[in-house]
C-alpha positions as CSV (number, residue, x, y, z in Angstrom):
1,X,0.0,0.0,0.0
2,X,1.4,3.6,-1.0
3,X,1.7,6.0,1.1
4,X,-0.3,9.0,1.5
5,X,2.0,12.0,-0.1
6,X,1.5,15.1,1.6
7,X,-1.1,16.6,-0.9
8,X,-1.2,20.4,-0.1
9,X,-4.3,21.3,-1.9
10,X,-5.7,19.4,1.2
11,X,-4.0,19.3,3.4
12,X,-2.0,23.1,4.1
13,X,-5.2,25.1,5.5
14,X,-4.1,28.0,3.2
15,X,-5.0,26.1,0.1
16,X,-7.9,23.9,2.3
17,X,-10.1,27.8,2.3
18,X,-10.6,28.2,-1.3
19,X,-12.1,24.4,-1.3
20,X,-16.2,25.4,-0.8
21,X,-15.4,28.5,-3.0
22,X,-14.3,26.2,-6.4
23,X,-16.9,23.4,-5.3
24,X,-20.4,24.6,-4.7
25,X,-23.5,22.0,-4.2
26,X,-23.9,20.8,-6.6
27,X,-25.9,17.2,-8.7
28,X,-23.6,15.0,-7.1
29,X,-24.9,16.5,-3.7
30,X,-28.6,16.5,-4.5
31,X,-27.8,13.2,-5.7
32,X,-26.7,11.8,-2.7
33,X,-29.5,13.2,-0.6
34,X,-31.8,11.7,-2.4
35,X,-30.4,8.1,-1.8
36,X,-30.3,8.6,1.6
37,X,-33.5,8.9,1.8
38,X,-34.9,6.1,4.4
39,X,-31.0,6.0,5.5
40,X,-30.2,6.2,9.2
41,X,-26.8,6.3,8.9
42,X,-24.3,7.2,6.4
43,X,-20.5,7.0,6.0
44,X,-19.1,10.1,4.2
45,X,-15.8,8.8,3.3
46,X,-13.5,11.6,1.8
47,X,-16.0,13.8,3.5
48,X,-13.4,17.1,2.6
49,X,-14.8,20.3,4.3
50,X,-18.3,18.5,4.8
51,X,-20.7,20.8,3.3
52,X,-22.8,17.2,1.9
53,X,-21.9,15.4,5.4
54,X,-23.4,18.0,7.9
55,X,-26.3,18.2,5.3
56,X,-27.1,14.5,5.7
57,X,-26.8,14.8,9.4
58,X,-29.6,17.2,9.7
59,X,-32.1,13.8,10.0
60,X,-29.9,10.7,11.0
61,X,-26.3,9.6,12.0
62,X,-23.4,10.5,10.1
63,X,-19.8,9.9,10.9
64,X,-17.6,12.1,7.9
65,X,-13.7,10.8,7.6
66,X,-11.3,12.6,5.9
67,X,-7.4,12.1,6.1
68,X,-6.8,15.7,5.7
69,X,-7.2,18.0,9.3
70,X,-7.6,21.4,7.5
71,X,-10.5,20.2,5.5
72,X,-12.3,18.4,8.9
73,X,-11.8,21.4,10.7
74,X,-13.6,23.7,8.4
75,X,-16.4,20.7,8.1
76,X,-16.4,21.0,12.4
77,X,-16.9,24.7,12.2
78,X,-19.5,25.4,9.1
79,X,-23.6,25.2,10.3
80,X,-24.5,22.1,11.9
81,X,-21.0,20.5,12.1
82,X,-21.8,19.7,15.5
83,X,-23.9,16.8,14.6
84,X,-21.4,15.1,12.7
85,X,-18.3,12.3,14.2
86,X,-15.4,13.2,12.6
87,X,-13.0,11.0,11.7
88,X,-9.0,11.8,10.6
89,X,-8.4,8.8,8.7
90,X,-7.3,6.8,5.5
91,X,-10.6,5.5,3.6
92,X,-8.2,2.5,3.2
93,X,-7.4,1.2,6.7
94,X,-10.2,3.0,8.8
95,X,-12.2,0.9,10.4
96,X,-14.9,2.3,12.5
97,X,-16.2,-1.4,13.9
98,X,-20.0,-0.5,13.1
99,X,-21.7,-0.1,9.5
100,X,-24.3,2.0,7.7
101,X,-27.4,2.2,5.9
102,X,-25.4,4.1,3.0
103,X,-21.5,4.8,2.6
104,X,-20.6,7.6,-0.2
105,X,-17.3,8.9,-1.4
106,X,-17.3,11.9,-3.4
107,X,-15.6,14.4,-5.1
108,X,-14.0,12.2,-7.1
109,X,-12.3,11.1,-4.1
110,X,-12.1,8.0,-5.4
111,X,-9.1,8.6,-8.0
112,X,-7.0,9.7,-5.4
113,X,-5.8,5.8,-5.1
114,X,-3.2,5.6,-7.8
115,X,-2.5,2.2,-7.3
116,X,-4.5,-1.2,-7.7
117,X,-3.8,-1.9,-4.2
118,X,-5.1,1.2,-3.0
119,X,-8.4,1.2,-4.5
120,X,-9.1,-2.5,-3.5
121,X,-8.7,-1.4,-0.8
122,X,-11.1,1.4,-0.5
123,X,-13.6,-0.8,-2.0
124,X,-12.9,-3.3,1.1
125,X,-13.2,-0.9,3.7
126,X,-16.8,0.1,1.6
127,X,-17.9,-3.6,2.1
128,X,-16.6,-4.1,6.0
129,X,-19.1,-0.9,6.3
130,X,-22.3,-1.2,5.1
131,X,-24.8,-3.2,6.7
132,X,-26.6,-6.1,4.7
133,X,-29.3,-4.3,2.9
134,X,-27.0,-0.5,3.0
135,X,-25.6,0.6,-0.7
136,X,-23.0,2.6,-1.7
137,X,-22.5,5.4,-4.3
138,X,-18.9,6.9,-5.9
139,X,-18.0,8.8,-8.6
140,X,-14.5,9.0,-10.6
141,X,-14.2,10.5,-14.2
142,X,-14.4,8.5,-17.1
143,X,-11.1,8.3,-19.2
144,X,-13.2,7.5,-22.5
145,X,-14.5,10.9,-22.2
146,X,-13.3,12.8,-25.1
147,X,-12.3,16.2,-23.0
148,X,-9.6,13.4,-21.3
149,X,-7.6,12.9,-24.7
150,X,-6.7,16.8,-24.6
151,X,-3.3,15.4,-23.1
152,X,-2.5,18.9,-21.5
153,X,-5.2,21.6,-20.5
154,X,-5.4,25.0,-19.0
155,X,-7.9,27.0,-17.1
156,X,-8.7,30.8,-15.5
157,X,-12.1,31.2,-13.9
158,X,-13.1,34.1,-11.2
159,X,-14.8,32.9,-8.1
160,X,-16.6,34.7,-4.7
161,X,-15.2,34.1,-1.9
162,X,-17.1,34.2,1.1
163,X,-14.2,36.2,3.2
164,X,-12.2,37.3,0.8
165,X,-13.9,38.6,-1.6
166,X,-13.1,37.7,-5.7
167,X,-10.4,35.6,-6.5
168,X,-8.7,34.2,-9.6
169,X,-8.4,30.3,-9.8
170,X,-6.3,29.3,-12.6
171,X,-5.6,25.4,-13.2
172,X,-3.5,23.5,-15.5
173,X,-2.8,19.3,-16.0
174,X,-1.3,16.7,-18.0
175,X,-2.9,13.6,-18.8
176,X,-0.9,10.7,-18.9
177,X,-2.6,8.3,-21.4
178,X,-0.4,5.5,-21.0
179,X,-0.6,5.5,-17.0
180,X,-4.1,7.0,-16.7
181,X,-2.6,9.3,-14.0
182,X,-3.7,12.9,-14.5
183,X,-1.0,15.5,-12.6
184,X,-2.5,18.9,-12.1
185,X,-2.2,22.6,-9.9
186,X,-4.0,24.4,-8.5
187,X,-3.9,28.4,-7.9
188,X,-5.7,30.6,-6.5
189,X,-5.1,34.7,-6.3
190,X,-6.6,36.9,-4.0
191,X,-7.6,40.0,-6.1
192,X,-8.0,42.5,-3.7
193,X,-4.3,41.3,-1.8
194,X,-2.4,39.7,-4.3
195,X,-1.7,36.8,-2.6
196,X,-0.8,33.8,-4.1
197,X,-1.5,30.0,-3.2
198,X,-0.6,26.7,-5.3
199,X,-0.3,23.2,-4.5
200,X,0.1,20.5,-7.1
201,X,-1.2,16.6,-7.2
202,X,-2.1,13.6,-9.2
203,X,-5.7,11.4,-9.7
204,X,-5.7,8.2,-11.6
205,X,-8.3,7.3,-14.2
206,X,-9.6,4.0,-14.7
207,X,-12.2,2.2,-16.9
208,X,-15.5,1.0,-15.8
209,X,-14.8,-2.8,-17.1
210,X,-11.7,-2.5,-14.7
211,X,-13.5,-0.9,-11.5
212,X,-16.5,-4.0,-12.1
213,X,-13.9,-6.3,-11.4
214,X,-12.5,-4.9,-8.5
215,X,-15.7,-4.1,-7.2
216,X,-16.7,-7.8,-7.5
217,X,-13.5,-9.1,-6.0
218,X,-14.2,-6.8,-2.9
219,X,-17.8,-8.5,-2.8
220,X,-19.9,-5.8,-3.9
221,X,-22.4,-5.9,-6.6
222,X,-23.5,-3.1,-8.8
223,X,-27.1,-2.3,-9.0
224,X,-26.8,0.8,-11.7
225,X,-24.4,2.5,-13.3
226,X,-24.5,6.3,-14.0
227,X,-23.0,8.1,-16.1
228,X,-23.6,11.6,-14.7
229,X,-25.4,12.9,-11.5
230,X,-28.2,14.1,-13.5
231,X,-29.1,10.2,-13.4
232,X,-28.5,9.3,-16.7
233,X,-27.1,5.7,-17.7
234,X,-23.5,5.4,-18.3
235,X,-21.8,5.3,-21.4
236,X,-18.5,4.7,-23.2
237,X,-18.5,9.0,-23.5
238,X,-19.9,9.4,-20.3
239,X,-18.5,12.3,-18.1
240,X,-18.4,9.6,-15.3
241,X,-18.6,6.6,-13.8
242,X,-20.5,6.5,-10.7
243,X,-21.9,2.8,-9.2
244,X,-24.6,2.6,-6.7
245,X,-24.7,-0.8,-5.6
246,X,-24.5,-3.4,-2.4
247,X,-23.1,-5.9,-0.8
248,X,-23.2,-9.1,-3.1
């Protein structure tokens, strides 16, 4: 198993408060809400800053894990954080010793693994969680989408910050098609300071006939596949691959 590298755009609190600001609710949230409907308890593995996490809380248990502190400390302080267990741990090796109606890892969270190892063993601790009738739901991009084969790729977009006003976040990647690894940074300027912050880091693509199999070897079954939060079925130019299954 690989260790976890010490990804700043998670991890350094500096980068950790533009997070909410690039990712606003979004599908993948109402998405989620929606299949937890009935739930009375749900993992939130990869919880980040837990804007979905304390939102599922508001009607059942909910324990959030993250391995990164400066994201679970923002999750701890934002509206109705309070109801939440937070965890600081590795969606690999935690082990809680209870399971849940519903476990979900989002965010693309999932690609963070870059090794086989490592995702088999996310999928296990998914299993060694959910109780007998509970489902799971992840998402990871889809390297058969054609945006993917654009082997490098560069991006400026403004954004509101809730303290600090405007800022510029510029982003730029390279896609390794031979390794399925994508390596990209992030930046973000404060407008009205001019203070910079970067961090770089790496996600791995893989294909859906790939992630079947390791789902099956970790004893879970796939009930649907989507191919983007809007619901609609997967397909081989899907933006992404997202299961919602069970235990087999």
């Amino acid at each position: 198993m690989s260790k976890i590298s010490d990804d700043p755009l998670y991890r350094d609190p500096s980068l950790a408060q533009f997070y909410d600001a690039a990712n606003r609710w979004g599908p993948d949230f109402d998405f989620c809400m929606t299949l937890a409907e009935g739930a009375q308890s749900v993992l939130d593995l990869g919880c980040g800053t837990g804007e979905l996490t304390a939102a599922l809380a508001a009607t059942r248990i909910v324990t959030g894990v993250d391995p990164a502190v400066a994201m679970l400390d923002i999750g701890r302080a934002r509206p109705g954080g309070d109801r939440v267990e937070w965890i600081e741990g590795d969606a690999r090796t935690v082990r809680l010793g209870k399971r849940y109606d519903l476990v979900v890892l989002t965010g693309h969270a999932f690609q963070v693994f870059l090794t086989e190892e490592d995702q088999r063993a996310a999928l296990a601790t998914i299993a060694v969680h959910l109780n007998p009738a509970g489902r799971f739901v992840f998402d990871t991009r889809n390297p058969g989408f054609q945006r993917e084969r654009n082997v490098r790729h560069s991006s400026v977009r403004q954004l509101e910050h809730q303290e600090l006003g405007v800022i510029e976040a510029s982003g730029e990647s390279h896609y390794d098609e031979a390794t399925g690894v994508l390596s990209y940074e992030n930046g973000y300027r404060v407008l009205a300071t001019g203070e910079h912050f970067a961090g770089r880091s790496k996600i791995l693509y893989t294909p859906r006939d790939k992630l079947s199999g390791l789902m099956r070897d970790a004893g879970l079954t796939v009930d649907a596949w989507y191919g983007d939060w809007e619901g609609n079925p997967f397909h081989t130019q899907s933006r992404e691959i997202i299961p919602v299954g069970r235990l087999a």
